[in-house]
N, CA, C and O of each residue as an XYZ file, in Angstrom:
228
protein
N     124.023     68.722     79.186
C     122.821     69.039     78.441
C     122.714     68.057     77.269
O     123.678     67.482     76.765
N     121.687     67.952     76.966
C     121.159     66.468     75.509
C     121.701     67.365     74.159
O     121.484     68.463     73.647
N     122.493     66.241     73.945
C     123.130     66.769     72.302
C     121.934     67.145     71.308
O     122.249     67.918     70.403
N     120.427     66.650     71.354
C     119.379     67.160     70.813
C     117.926     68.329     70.980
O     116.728     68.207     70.726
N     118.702     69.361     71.488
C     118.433     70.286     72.790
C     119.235     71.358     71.320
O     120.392     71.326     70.901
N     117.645     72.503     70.707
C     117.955     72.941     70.386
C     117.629     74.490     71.031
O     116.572     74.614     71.649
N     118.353     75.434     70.917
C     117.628     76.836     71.708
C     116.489     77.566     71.172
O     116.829     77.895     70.035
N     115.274     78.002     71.411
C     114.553     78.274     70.492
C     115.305     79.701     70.057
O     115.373     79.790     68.831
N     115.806     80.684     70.668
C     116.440     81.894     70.576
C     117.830     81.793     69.513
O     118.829     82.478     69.292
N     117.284     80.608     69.054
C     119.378     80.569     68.276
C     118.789     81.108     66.755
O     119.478     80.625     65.857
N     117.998     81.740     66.386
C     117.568     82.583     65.186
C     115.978     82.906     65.425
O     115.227     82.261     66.158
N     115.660     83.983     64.686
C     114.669     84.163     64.363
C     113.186     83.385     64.045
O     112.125     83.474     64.662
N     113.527     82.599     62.858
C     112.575     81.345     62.550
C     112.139     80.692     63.709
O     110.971     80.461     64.022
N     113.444     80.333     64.496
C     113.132     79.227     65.396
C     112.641     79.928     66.399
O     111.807     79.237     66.984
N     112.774     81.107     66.941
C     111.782     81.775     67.814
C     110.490     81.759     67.863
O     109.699     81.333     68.704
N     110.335     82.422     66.573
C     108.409     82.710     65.949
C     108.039     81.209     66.427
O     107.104     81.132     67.224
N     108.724     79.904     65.997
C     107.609     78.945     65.808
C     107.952     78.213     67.251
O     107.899     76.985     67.318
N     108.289     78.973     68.352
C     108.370     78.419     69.552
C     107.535     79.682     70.198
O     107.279     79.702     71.402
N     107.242     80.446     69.548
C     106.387     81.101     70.594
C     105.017     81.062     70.150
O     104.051     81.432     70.817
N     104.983     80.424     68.570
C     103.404     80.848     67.987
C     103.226     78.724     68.586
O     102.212     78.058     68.382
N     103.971     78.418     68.987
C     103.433     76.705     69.446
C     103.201     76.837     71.079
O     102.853     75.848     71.724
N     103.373     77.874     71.583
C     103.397     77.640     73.526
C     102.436     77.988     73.444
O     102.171     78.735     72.502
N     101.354     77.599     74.454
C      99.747     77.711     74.581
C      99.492     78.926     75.445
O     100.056     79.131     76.520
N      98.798     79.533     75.010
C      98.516     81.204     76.063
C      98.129     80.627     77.587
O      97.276     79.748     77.712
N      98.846     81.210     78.755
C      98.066     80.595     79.624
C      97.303     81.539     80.344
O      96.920     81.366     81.501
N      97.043     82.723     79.529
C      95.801     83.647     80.059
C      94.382     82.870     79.783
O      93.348     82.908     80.451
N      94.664     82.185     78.629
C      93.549     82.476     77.729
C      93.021     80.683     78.041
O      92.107     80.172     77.395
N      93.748     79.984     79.060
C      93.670     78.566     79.251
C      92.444     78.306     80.650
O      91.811     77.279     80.893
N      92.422     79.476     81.304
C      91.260     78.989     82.366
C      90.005     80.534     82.413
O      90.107     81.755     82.538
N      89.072     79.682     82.256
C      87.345     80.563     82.123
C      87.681     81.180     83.652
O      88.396     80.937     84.624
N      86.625     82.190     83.172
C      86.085     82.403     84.620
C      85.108     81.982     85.581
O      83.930     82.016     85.226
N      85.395     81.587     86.746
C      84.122     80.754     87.423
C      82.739     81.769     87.899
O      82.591     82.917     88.316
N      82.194     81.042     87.690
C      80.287     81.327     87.522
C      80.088     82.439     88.879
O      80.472     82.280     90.037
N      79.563     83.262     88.450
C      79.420     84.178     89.661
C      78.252     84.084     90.440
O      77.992     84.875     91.347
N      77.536     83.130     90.107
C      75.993     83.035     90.591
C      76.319     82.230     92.208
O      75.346     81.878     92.875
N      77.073     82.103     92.488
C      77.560     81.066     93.494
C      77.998     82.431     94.850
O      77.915     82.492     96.077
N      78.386     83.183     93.939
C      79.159     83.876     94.848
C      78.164     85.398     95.602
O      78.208     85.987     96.682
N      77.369     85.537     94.380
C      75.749     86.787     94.468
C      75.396     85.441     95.533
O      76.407     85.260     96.212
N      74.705     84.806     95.771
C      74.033     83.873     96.800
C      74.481     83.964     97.744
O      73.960     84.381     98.778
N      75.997     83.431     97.505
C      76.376     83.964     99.448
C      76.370     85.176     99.922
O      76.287     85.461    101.117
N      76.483     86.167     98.741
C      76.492     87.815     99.897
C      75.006     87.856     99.872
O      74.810     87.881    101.087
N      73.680     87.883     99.270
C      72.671     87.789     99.778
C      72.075     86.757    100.903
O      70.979     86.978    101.416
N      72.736     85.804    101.195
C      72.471     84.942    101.963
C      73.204     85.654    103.409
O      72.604     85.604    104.482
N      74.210     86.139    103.312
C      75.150     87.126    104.460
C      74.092     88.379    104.710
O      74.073     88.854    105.846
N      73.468     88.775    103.995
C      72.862     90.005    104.102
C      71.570     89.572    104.577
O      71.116     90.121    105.581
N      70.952     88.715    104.029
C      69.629     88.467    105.349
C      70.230     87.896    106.748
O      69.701     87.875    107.860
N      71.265     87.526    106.408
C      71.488     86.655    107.940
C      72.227     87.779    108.754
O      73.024     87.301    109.561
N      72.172     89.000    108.748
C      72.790     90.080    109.229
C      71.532     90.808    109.209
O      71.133     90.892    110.370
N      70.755     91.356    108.420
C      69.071     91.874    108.974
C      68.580     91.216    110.288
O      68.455     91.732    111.399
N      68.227     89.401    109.711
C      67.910     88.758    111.133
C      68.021     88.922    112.449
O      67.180     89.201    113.304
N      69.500     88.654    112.520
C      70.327     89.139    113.924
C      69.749     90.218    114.420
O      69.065     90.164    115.442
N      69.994     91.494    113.643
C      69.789     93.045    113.626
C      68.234     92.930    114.266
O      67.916     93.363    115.373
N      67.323     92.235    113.299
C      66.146     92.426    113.931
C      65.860     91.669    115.377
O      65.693     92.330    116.402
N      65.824     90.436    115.366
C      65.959     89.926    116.706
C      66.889     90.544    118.018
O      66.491     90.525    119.183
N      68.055     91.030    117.625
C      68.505     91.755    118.778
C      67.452     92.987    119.013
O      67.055     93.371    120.113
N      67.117     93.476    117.842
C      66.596     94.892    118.643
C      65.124     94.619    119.233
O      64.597     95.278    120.129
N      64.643     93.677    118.654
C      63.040     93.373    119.096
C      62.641     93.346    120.200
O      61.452     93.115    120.421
């Protein structure tokens, strides 16, 4: 192991400022756009009427 390799757990101090420096990774990716996803189930849902109607016609 590197002689400059310190533990962040080897006190207190050095904890806090290793955990208040690591980047949240909840808080690192958005949520993707839902408008993409309403389109395809309405786009599934006429294309399932269609069928429906043409078969029974």
């Amino acid at each position: 192991m590197a002689e400059n390799y310190t533990d962040p757990s080897g006190n207190t101090a050095q904890f806090r400022a290793f955990v208040e420096s690591s980047p949240d990774p909840g808080a690192a990716a958005p949520a993707p756009p839902r408008l993409p996803l309403i389109a395809g189930i309405g786009a599934a849902v006429v294309l399932v009427v269609l069928v429906a109607w043409l078969a029974l016609s």
